[in-house]
C-alpha positions as CSV (number, residue, x, y, z in Angstrom):
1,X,-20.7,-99.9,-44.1
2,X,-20.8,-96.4,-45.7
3,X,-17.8,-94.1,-45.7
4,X,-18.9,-92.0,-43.2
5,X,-19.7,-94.6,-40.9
6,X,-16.1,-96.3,-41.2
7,X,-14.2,-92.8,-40.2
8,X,-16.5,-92.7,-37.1
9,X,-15.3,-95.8,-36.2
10,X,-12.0,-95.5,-36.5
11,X,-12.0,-92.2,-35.0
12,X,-13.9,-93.8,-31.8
13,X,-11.5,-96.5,-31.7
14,X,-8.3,-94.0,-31.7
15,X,-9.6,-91.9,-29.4
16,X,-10.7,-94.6,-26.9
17,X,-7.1,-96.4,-27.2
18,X,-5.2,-92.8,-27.1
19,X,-3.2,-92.0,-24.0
20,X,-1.9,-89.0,-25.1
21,X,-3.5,-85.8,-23.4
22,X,-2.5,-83.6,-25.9
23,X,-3.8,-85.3,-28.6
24,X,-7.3,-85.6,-27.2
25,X,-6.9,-82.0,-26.2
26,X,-6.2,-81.1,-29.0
27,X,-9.6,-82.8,-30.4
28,X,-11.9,-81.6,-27.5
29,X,-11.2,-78.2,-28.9
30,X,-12.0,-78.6,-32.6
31,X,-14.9,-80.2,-31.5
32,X,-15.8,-77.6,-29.1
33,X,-15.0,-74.7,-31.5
34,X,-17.0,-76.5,-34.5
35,X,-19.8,-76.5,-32.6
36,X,-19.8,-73.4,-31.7
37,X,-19.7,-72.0,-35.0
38,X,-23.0,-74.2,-35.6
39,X,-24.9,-72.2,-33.3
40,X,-23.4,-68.8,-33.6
41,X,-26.3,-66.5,-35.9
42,X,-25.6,-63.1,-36.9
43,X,-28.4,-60.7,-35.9
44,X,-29.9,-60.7,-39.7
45,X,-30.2,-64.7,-39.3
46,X,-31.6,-64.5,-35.7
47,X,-34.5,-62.2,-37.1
48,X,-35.0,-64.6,-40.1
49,X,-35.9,-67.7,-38.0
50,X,-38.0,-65.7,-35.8
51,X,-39.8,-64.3,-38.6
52,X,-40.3,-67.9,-39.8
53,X,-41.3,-69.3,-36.6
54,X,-44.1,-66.6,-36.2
55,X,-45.4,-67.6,-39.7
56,X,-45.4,-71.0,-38.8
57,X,-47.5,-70.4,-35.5
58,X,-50.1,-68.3,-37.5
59,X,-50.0,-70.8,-39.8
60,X,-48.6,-69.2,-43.1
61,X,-46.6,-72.0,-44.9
62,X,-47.5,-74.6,-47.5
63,X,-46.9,-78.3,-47.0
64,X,-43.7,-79.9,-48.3
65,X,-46.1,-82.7,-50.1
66,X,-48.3,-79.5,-51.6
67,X,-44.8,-77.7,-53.0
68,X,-43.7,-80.5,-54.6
69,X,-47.1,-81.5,-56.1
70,X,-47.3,-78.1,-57.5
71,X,-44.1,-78.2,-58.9
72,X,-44.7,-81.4,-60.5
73,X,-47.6,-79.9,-62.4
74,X,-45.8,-76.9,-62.9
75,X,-42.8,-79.0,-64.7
76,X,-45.5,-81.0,-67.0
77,X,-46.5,-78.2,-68.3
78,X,-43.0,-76.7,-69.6
């Protein structure tokens, strides 16, 4: 089991055993305010990944497979 994967466990176990309101308060609001600080884009960002989204509906955007490829050749002949 991978690092990551051990901390959620533990972390699910102490929260499931916890009794203390507090405590698991205190825990509903970090998670709460870290994901709203996911979601939260400035105006600048908002425009950006409409912009984006418009060039992927009129289809104006390369394959990942294609980029890489190209760079591949790209890097041989450096």
């Amino acid at each position: 089991m991978d690092m990551t994967a051990q901390i959620k466990e533990n972390l699910i176990s102490r929260i499931r055993d916890s009794k203390d309101m507090n405590f698991l308060k205190a825990l509903q609001t970090i998670f709460d305010s870290s994901e709203q600080s996911l979601y939260e884009l400035n105006l600048e960002q908002q425009s950006s990944i409409e912009t984006s989204r418009n060039q992927i509906k009129n289809g104006d955007f390369h394959k990942n497979e294609d980029v890489i490829s190209e760079m591949r050749e790209w890097l041989k002949k450096k």
